[in-house]
Kinemage of the C-alpha trace (Angstrom):
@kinemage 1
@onewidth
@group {chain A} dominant
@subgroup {mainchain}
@vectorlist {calphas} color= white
{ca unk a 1} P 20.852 -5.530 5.767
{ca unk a 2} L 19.863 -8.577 7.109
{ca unk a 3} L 16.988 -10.088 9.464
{ca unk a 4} L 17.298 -12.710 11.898
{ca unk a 5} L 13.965 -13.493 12.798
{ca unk a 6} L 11.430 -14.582 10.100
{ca unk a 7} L 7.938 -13.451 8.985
{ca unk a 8} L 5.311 -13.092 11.815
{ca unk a 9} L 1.709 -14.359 10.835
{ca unk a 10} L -0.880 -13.713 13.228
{ca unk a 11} L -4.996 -14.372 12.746
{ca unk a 12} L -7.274 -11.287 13.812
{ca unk a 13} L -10.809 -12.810 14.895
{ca unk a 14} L -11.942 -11.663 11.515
{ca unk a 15} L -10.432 -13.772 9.159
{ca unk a 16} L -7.223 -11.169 8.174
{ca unk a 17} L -4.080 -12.331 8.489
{ca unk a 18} L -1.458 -9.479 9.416
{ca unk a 19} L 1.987 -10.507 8.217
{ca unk a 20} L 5.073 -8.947 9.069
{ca unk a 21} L 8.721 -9.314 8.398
{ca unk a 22} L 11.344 -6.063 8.906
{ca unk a 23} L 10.310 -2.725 8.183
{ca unk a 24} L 6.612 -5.200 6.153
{ca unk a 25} L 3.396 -5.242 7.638
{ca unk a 26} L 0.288 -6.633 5.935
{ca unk a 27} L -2.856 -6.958 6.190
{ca unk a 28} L -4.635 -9.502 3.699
{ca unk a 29} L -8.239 -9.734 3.114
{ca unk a 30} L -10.038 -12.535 1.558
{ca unk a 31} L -13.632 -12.769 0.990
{ca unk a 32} L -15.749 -15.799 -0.802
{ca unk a 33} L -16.551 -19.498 0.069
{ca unk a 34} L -14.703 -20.742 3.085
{ca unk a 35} L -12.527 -23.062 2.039
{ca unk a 36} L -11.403 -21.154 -0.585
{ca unk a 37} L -10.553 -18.151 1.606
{ca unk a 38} L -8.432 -20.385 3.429
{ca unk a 39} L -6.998 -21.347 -0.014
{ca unk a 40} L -5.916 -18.248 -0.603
{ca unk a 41} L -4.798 -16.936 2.798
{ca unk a 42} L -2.317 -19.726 2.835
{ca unk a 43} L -0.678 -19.011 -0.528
{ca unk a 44} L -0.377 -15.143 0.881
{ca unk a 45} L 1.424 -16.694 3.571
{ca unk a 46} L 3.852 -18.371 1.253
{ca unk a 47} L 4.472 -16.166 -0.647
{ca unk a 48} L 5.105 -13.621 1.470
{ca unk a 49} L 8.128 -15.881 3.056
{ca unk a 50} L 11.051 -15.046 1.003
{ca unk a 51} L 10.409 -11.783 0.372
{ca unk a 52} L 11.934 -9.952 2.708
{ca unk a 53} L 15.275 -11.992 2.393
{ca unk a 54} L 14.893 -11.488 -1.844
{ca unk a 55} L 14.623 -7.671 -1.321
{ca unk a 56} L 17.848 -7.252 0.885
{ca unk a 57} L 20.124 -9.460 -1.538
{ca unk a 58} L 19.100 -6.340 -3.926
{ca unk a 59} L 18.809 -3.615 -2.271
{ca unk a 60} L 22.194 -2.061 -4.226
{ca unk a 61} L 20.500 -1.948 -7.458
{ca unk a 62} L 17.126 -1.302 -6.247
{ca unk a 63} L 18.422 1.393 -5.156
{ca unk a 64} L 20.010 3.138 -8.014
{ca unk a 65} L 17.789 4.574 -11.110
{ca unk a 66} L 19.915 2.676 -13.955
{ca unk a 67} L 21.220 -0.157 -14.066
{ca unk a 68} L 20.170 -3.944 -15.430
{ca unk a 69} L 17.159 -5.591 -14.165
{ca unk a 70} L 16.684 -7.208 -11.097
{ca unk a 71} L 15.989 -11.085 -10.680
{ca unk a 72} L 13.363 -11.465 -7.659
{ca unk a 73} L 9.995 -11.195 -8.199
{ca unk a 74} L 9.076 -8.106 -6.359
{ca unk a 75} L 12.264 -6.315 -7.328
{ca unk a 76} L 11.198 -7.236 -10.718
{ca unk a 77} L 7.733 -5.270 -10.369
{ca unk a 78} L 9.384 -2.690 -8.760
{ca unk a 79} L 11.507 -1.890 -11.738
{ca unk a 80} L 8.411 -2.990 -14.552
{ca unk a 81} L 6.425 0.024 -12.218
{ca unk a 82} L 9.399 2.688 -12.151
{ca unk a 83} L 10.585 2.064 -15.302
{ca unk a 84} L 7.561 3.911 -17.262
{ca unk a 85} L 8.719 7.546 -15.739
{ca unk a 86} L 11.702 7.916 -16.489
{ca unk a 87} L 13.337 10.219 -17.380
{ca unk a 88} L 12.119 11.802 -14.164
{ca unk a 89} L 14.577 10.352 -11.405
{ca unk a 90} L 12.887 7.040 -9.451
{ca unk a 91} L 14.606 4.311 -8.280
{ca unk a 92} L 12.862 1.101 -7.817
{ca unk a 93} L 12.541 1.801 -4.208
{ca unk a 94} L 9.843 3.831 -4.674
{ca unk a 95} L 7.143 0.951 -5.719
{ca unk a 96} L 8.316 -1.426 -3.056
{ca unk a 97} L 5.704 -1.602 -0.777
{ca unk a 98} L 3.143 -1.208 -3.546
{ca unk a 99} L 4.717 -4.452 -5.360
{ca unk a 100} L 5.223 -6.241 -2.667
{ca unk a 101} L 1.432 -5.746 -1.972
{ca unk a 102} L 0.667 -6.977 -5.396
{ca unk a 103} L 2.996 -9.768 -5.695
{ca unk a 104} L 0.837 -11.531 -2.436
{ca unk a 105} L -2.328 -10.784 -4.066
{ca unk a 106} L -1.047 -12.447 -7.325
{ca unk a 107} L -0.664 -15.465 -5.257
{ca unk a 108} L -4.048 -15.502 -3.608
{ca unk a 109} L -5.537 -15.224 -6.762
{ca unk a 110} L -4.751 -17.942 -9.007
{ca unk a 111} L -6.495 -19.133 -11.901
{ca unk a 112} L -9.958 -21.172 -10.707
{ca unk a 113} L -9.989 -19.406 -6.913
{ca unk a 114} L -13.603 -18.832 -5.994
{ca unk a 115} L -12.835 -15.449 -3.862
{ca unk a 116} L -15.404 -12.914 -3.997
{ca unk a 117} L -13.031 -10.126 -2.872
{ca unk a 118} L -9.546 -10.008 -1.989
{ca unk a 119} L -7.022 -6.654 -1.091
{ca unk a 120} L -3.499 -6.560 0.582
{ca unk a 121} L -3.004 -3.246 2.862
{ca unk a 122} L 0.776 -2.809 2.967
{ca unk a 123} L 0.916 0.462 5.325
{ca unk a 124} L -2.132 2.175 3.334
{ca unk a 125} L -0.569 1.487 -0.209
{ca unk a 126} L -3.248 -1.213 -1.061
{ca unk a 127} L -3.483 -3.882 -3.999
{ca unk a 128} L -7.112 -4.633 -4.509
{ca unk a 129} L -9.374 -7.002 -6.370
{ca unk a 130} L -13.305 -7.645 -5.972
{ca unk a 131} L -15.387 -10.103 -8.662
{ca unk a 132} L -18.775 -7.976 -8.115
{ca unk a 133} L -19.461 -5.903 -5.193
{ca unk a 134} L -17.118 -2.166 -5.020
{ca unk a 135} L -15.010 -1.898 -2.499
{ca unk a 136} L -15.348 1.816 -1.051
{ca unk a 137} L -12.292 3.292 0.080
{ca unk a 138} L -11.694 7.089 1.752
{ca unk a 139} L -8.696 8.620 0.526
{ca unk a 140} L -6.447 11.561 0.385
{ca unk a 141} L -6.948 11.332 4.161
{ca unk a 142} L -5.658 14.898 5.991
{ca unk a 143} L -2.930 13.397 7.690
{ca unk a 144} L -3.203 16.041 10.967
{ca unk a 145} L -7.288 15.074 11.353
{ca unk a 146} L -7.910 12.242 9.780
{ca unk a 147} L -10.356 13.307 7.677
{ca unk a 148} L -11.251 11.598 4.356
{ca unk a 149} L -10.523 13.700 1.148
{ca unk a 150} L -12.442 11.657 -1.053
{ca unk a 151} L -14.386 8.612 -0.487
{ca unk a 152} L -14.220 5.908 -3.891
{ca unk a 153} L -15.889 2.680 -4.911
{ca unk a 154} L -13.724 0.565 -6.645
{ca unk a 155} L -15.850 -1.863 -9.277
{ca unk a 156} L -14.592 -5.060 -11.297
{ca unk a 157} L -14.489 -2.927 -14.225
{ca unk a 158} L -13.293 0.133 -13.641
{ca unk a 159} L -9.236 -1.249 -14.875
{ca unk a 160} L -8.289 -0.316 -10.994
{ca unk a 161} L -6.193 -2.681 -9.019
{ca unk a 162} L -3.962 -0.336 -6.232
{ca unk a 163} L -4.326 2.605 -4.534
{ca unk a 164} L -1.671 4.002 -2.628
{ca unk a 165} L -0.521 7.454 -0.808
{ca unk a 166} L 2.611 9.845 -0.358
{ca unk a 167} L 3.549 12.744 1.248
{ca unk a 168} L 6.076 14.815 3.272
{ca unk a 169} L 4.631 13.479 6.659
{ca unk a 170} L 4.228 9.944 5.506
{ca unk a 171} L 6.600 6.534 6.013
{ca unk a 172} L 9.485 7.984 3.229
{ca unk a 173} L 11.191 11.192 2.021
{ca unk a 174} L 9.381 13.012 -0.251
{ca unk a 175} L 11.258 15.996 -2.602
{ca unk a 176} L 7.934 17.975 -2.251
{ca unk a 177} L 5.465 19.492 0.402
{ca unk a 178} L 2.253 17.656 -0.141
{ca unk a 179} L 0.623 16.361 2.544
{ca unk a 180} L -0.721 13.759 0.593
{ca unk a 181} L -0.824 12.312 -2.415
{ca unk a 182} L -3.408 9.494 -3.201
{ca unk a 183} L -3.319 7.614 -6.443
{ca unk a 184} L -5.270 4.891 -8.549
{ca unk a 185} L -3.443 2.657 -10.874
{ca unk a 186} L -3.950 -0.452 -12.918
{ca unk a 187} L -1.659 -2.061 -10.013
{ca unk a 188} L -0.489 -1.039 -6.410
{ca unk a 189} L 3.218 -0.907 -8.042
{ca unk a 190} L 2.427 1.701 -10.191
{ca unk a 191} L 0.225 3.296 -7.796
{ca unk a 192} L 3.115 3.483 -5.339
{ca unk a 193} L 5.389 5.230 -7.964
{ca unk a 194} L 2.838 7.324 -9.289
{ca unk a 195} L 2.022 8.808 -5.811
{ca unk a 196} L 5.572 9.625 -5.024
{ca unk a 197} L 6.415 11.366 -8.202
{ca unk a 198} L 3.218 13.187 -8.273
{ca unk a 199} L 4.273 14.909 -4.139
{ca unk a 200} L 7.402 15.639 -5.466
{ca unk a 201} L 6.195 17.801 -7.893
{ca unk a 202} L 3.973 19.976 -5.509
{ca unk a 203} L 6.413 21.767 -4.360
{ca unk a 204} L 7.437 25.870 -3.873
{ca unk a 205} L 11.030 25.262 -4.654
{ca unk a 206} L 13.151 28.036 -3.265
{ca unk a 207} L 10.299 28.951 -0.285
{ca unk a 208} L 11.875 30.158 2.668
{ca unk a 209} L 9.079 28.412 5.237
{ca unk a 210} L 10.335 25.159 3.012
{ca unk a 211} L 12.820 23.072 5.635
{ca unk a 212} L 15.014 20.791 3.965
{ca unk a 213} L 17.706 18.141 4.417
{ca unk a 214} L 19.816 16.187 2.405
{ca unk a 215} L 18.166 12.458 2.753
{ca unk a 216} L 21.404 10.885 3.079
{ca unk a 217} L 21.709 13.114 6.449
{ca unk a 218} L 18.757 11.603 7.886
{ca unk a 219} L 19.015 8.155 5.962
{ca unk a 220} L 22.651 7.468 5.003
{ca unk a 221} L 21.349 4.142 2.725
{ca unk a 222} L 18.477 6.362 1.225
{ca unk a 223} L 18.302 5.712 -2.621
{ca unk a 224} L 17.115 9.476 -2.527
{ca unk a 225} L 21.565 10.193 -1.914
{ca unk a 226} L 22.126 14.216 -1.453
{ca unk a 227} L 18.871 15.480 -2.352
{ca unk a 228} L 17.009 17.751 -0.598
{ca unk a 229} L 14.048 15.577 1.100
{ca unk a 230} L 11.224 18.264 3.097
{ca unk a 231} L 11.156 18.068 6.855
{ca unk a 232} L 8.781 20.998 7.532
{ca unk a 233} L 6.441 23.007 5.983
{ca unk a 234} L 5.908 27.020 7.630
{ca unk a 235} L 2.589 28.903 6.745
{ca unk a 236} L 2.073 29.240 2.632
{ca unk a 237} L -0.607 31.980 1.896
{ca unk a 238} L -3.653 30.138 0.183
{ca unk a 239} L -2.005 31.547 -3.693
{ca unk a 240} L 1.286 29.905 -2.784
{ca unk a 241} L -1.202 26.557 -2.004
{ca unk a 242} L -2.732 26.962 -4.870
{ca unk a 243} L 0.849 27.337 -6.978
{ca unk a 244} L 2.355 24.105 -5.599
{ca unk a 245} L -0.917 21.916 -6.148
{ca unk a 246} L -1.153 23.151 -9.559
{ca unk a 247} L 2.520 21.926 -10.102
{ca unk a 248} L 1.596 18.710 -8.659
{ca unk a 249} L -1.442 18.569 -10.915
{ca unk a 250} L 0.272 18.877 -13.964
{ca unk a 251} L 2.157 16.058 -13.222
{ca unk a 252} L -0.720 14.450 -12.537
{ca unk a 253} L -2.804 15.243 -15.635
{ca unk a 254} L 0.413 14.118 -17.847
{ca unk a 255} L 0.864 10.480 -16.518
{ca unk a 256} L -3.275 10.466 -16.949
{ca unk a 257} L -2.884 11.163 -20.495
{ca unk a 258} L 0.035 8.790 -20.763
{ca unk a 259} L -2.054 5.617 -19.190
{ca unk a 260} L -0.039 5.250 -15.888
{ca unk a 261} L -2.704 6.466 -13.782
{ca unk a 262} L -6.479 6.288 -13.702
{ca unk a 263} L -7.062 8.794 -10.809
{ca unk a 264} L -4.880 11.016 -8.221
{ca unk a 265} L -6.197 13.365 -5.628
{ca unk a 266} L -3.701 15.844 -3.901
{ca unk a 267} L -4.063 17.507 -0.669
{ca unk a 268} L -1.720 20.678 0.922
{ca unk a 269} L -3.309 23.261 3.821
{ca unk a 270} L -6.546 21.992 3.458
{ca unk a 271} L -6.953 22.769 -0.848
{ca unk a 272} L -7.273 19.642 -2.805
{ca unk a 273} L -7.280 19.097 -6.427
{ca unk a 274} L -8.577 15.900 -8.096
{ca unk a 275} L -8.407 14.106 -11.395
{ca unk a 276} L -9.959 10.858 -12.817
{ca unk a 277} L -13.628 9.973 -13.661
{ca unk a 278} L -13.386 7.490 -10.649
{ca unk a 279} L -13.907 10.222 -7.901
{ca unk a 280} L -16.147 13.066 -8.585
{ca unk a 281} L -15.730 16.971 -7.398
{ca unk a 282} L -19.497 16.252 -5.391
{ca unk a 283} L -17.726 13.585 -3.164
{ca unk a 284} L -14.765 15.551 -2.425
{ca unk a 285} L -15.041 16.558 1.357
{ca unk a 286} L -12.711 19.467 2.405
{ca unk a 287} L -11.196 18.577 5.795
């Protein structure tokens, strides 16, 4: 896989910068003293250059579960955020855009910046970091609406630094049904993982209103290979909701109690179920 063309970099009227590059698009936030916003909006820029071009010269092993560890940067988050879970099966692939967010925000924040608030959006998976004020977030968004799940405040303190989201409907193949899958880490890496492990496991395996496809049918380079990846979802009674949440909670509730998670919300058919001090049953909105 190659690209020709290079990384885009375009200035909204608000200060973001919206980087793209492939299959990449950012958006990267920086909030504090001018000069040092530009600071920091510059190093995003660099280092958001070669990664594209890194990626592709290993997409081979980032796409296997085993194997040694990578060199690049990103690939090497990817792998430090997948690694954690085994033995479930992950590849690195499924922390890339969640490390790649993280990897710019490492750059924008270097030792003796003066940013009040910075966060990196990579398609909704989001690496985050604020000195002071929250940053308030709605998530486990119903993805036929649009309506917020749960809205969160994020605080210097509260050992959160990515959010991100997965699901049947969303960018990638998912192994489950949930229609999403929202998840708070210590990074957006982790997040990332996290997320997609978690909507794999709500799942009804065996349901006949279940459609399914091997990914390599619809993706033939998909790291996912023969596995049955959802493409539809028929009507589930509200006990067969229930059943595949519950799976998905479990999962949940384990990498909680391991430390690879701090909070996870999960959505299917309008039920939720929610974990994590961070967001509170009260706040939860049913779409």
């Amino acid at each position: 896989m190659s690209f020709r063309e290079g990384p885009v970099v375009q200035e909204d009227r608000d200060g973001r910068l919206r980087m793209l590059h492939g299959p990449i698009d950012l958006i990267v936030t920086a909030e504090g003293e001018a000069q040092a916003v530009r600071r920091a909006l510059r190093r995003a820029h660099e280092a958001f250059e070669p990664v594209l071009h890194d990626l592709c010269a290993e997409l081979a092993r980032l796409r296997r579960a085993t194997g040694p560890a990578p060199d690049g940067a990103v690939a090497r988050r990817m792998h430090g955020a997948t690694a954690p879970f085994a033995p479930l099966f992950v590849t690195p692939m499924a922390s890339v855009a969640g490390s790649v967010a993280d990897h710019v925000l490492a750059a924008m924040l270097t030792p003796g910046h003066d940013l009040a608030r910075a966060h990196v959006n990579n398609g909704g998976d989001i690496a985050l970091w604020t000195r002071g004020t929250p940053l308030k977030l709605a998530i486990c968004e119903d993805p036929v609406t649009r309506a917020p799940g749960a809205r969160v405040a994020i605080g210097p303190d509260d050992g959160i630094g990515g959010v991100a989201t997965s699901g049947w409907r969303g960018r990638s193949h998912s192994l489950g049904i949930a229609d999403a899958v929202t998840v708070l880490a210590g990074n957006a890496a982790q997040a990332d993982a996290a997320a997609t492990l978690i909507a794999n496991a709500v799942d009804l395996p065996g349901h006949p209103a279940i459609r399914r496809a091997p990914a390599r049918d619809l993706a033939p380079d998909s790291d996912l290979g023969d596995r049955p990846v959802t493409t539809g979802v028929g009507p589930l009674s509200a006990a067969e909701v229930a059943e595949a949440l519950d799976r998905g909670l479990t999962a949940a509730r384990e990498f909680a109690d391991r430390g690879l998670i701090r909070a996870a919300c999960l959505a299917l058919a309008g039920q939720r179920r929610m974990i994590g001090e961070t967001v509170t049953r009260e706040e939860l909105t049913h779409a």
